[in-house]
N, C-alpha and C positions, 0 to 999 in steps of 0.2 A: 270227327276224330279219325286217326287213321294208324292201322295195327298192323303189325308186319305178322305174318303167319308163318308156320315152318311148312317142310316142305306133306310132313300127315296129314296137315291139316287142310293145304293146299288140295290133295288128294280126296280129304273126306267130303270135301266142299265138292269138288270135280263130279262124287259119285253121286251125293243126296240130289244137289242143286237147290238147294231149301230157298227160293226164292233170291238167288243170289244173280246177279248179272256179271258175267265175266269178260273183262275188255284184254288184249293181249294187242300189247303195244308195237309189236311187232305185223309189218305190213302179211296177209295172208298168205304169200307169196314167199317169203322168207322165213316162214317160222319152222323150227326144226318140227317140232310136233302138233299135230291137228288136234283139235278137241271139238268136240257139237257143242253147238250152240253157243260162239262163242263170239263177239264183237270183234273188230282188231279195229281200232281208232291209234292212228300212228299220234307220238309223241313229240311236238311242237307246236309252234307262237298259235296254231289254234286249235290246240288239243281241249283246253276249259269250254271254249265255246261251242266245237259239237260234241263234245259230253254232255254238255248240260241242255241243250236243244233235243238230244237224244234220250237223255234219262231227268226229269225238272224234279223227280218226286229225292227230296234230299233228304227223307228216311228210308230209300230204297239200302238194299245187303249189297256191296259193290267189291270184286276182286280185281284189281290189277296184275298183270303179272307180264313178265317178258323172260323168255328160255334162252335169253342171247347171256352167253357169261359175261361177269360185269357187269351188266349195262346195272347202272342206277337209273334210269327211267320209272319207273314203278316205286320206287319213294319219291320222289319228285313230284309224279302226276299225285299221287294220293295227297301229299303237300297241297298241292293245287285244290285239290277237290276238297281239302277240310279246311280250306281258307276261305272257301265259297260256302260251306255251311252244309256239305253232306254229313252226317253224323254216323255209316257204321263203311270204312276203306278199309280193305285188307288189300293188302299188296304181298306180292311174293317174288322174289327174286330168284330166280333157278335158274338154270344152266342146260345148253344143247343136249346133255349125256342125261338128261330126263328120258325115259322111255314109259310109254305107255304099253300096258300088260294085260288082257282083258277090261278092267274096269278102274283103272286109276296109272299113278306113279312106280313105280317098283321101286 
């Protein structure tokens, strides 16, 4: 199943990491803001296949997220990923003017 998060939660996630694996759909190179320890699997025709090559355990904790305004890429991918049978997708849709502040989103 796949649950869209707001952007607290997005943030609480960012600081525990409680076993969560974070993919930013955006290439490393482009993305407004860095984060550790964070995947970037770009979003297209073979985004399902090296996710799931990369992560097989589909009760793994999974965040999608892309900081580019607009983009619906991160509903989509999560789409994808709970049509293949992962059971816990959070995706988050944020925007460039995210800033990180010591230890999360401001």
């Amino acid at each position: 199943m796949k649950y869209e998060i707001p952007r607290e939660a997005f943030k609480q996630r960012l600081e525990e990491r409680m076993n969560f694996v974070f993919v930013d759909l955006l290439p490393a190179e482009k993305t407004p803001v860095k984060f550790e320890n964070v995947v970037h699997i770009s979003y297209d025709s073979q985004f399902k296949t090296q996710f799931s090559s990369q992560f097989p355990n589909k009760n793994q904790n999974i965040v999608i997220y892309s900081l580019d305004k607009n983009d619906i890429s991160p509903s989509k991918a999560a789409d994808e990923l709970a049509e293949l049978g992962y059971n816990f997708v959070y995706y988050y849709m944020g925007s460039s003017e995210d800033e990180v502040l010591d230890k999360g989103l401001n």
